[in-house]
C-alpha positions in Angstrom: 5.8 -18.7 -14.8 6.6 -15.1 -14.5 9.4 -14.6 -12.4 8.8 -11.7 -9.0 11.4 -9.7 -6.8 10.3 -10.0 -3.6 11.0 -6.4 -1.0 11.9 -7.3 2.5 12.9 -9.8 4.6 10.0 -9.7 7.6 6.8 -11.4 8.2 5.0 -9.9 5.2 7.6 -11.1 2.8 7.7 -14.3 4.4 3.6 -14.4 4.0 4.0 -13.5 0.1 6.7 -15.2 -0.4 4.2 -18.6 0.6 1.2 -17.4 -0.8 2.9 -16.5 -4.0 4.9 -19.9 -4.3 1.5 -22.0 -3.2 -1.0 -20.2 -4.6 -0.1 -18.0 -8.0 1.3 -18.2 -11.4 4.5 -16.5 -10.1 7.8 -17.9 -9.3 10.0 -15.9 -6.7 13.6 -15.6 -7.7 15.0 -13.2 -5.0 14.0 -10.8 -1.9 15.9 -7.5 -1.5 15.7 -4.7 0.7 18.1 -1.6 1.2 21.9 -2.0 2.0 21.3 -0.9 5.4 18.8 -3.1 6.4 21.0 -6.2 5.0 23.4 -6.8 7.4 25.5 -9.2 5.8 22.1 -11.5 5.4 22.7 -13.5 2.1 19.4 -15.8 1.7 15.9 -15.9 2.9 14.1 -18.5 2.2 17.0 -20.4 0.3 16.7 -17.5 -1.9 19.5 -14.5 -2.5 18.9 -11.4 -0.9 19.9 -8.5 -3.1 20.8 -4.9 -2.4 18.1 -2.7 -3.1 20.1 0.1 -4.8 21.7 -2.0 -7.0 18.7 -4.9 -7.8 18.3 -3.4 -11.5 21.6 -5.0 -12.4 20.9 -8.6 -11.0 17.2 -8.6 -12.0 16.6 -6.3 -14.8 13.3 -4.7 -14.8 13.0 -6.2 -18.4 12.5 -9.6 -17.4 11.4 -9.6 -13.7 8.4 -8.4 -11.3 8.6 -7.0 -8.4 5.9 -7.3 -5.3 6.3 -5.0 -2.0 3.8 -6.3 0.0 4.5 -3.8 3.3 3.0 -3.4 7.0 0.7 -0.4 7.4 3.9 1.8 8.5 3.0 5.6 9.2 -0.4 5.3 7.8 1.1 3.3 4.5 3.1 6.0 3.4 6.4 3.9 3.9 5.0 1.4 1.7 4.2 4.0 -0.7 7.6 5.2 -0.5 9.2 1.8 -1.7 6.6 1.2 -4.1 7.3 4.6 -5.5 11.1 3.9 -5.2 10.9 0.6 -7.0 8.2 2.2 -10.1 10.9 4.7 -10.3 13.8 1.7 -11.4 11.5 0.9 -13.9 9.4 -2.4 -12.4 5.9 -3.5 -13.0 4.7 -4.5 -9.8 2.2 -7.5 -9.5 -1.3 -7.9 -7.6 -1.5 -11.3 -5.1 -5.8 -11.8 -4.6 -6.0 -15.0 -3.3 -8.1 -18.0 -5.0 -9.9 -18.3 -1.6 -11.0 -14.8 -2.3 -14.4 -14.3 -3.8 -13.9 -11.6 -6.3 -16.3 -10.6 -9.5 -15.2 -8.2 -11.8 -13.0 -6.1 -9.6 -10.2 -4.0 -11.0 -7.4 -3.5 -8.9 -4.2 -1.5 -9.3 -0.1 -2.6 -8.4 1.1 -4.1 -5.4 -2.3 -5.2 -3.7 -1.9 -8.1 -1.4 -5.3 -9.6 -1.2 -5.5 -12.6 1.2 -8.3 -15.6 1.3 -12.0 -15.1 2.9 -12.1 -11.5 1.4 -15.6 -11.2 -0.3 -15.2 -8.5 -2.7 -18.9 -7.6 -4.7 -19.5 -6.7 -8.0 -18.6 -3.3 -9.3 -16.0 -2.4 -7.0 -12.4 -0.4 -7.8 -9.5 -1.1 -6.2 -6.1 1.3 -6.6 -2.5 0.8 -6.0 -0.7 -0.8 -3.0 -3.9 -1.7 -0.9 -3.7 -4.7 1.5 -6.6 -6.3 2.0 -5.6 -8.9 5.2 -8.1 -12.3 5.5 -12.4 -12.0 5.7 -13.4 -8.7 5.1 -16.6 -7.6 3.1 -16.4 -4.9 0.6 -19.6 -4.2 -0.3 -20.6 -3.6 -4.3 -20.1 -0.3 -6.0 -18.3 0.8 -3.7 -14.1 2.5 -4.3 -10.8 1.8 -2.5 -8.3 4.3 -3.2 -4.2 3.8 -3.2 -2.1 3.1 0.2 -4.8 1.8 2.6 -4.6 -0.8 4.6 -7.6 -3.2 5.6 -6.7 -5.8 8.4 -9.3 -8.5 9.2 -13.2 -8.9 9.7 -14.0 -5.3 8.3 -17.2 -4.4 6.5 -17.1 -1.6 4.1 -21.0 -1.4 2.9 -21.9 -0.9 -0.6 -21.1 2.6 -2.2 -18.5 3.6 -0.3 -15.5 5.5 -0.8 -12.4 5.1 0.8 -9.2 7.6 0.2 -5.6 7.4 0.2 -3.7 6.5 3.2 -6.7 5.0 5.2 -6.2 1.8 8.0 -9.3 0.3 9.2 -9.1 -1.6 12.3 -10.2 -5.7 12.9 -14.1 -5.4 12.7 -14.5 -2.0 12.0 -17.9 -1.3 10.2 -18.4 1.4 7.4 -22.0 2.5 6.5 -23.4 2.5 3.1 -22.4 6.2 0.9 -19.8 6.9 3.9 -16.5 8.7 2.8 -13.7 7.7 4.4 -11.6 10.8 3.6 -7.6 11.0 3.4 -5.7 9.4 5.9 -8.6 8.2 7.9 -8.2 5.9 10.9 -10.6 3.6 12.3 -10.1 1.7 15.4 -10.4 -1.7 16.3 -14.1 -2.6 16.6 -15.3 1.0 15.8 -17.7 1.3 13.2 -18.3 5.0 10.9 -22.2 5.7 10.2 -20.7 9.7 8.5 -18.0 11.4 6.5 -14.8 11.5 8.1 -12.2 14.1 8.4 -8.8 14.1 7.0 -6.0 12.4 9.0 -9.0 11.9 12.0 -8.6 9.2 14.3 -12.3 7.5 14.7 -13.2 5.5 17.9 -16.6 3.9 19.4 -19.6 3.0 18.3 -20.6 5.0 16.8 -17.2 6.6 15.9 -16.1 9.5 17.4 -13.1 11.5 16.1 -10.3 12.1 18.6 -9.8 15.9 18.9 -6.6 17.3 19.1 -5.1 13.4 17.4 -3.9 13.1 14.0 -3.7 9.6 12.6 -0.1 11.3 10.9 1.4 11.3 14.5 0.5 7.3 15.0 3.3 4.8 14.6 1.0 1.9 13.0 
């Protein structure tokens, strides 16, 4: 079994850390997370937690993974900072897609975190660092960039595009050909029947953008 680094100590890593040990070919060795954040905490999950800065020298980047699955943080840019942070040391990062998915021939990138009762259709593209959280519909031919976050019970229709740094809300609905453009936020129960703005907050059905709101001033 390939052997994974686990970042963080919270829910999410707690989630992975089960999926991945019931459910994957992976083995998890070790969590670790940044000095700071430590706090004299030596084990999680009867596993060692290990110093971020210094992880390359008790798991070398030769023989181990790594997996950062992260909450949707400031629009997913703060996981995009630690995945960046932990390509930059020189680890692969694996993809968790759960067997209770139903996936065709998708491709997806690093560090997705794909969890059961998604239904993923063919011809679809996934990126880096997407998190794709339990039943959602992705509709076929359609393209999910890097850094978004899908929660639960979304539908994203067929040929659809959706850009970096986007968070779609628990049963949000996306019409077919509909851009979702950078940084795009779409609330709970809204759905999104045009082409969104950059960094626009969407609310309603059918979605309104929030003027004068920027989904880069949201702490999600």
């Amino acid at each position: 079994m390939k052997e994974v680094v686990i970042f963080g100590i919270n829910d999410f890593a707690e989630l992975a850390h089960y999926y991945l040990t019931n459910d994957s070919k992976y083995d998890v060795v070790a969590f670790s997370v940044n000095k700071k954040y430590k706090e004299g905490i030596e084990t999680f999950k009867g596993l060692p937690v290990i110093d971020f800065e210094s992880i390359e020298y008790a798991f070398s980047p030769d023989k181990f993974l790594f997996f950062a699955p992260m909450a949707p943080s400031k629009m997913n840019s703060l996981r995009e900072d630690v995945y960046n942070s932990i390509k930059s040391k020189g680890y692969d990062l694996i993809s968790y897609v759960s067997s209770k998915a139903t996936v065709f021939n998708t491709q997806f990138g690093e560090n997705c975190f794909v969890l059961e009762n998604n239904t993923i259709q063919p011809f679809v593209k996934v990126g880096d660092n997407v998190v794709m959280w339990s039943g959602n519909h992705i509709g076929h031919h359609s393209e999910i960039k890097n850094h978004v976050m899908f929660t639960s019970h979304v539908v994203l229709s067929g040929h659809c595009t959706v850009e970096d740094y986007c968070f779609l809300g628990v049963n949000a609905t996306i019409r077919d050909n509909v851009i979702l453009s950078k940084g795009t936020l779409v609330a709970m129960a809204s759905s999104i029947t045009k082409n969104t703005e950059e960094w626009g907050v969407y609310v309603g059905v059918p979605g309104k953008k929030l003027e004068n709101k920027s989904s880069k001033d949201l702490k999600i």
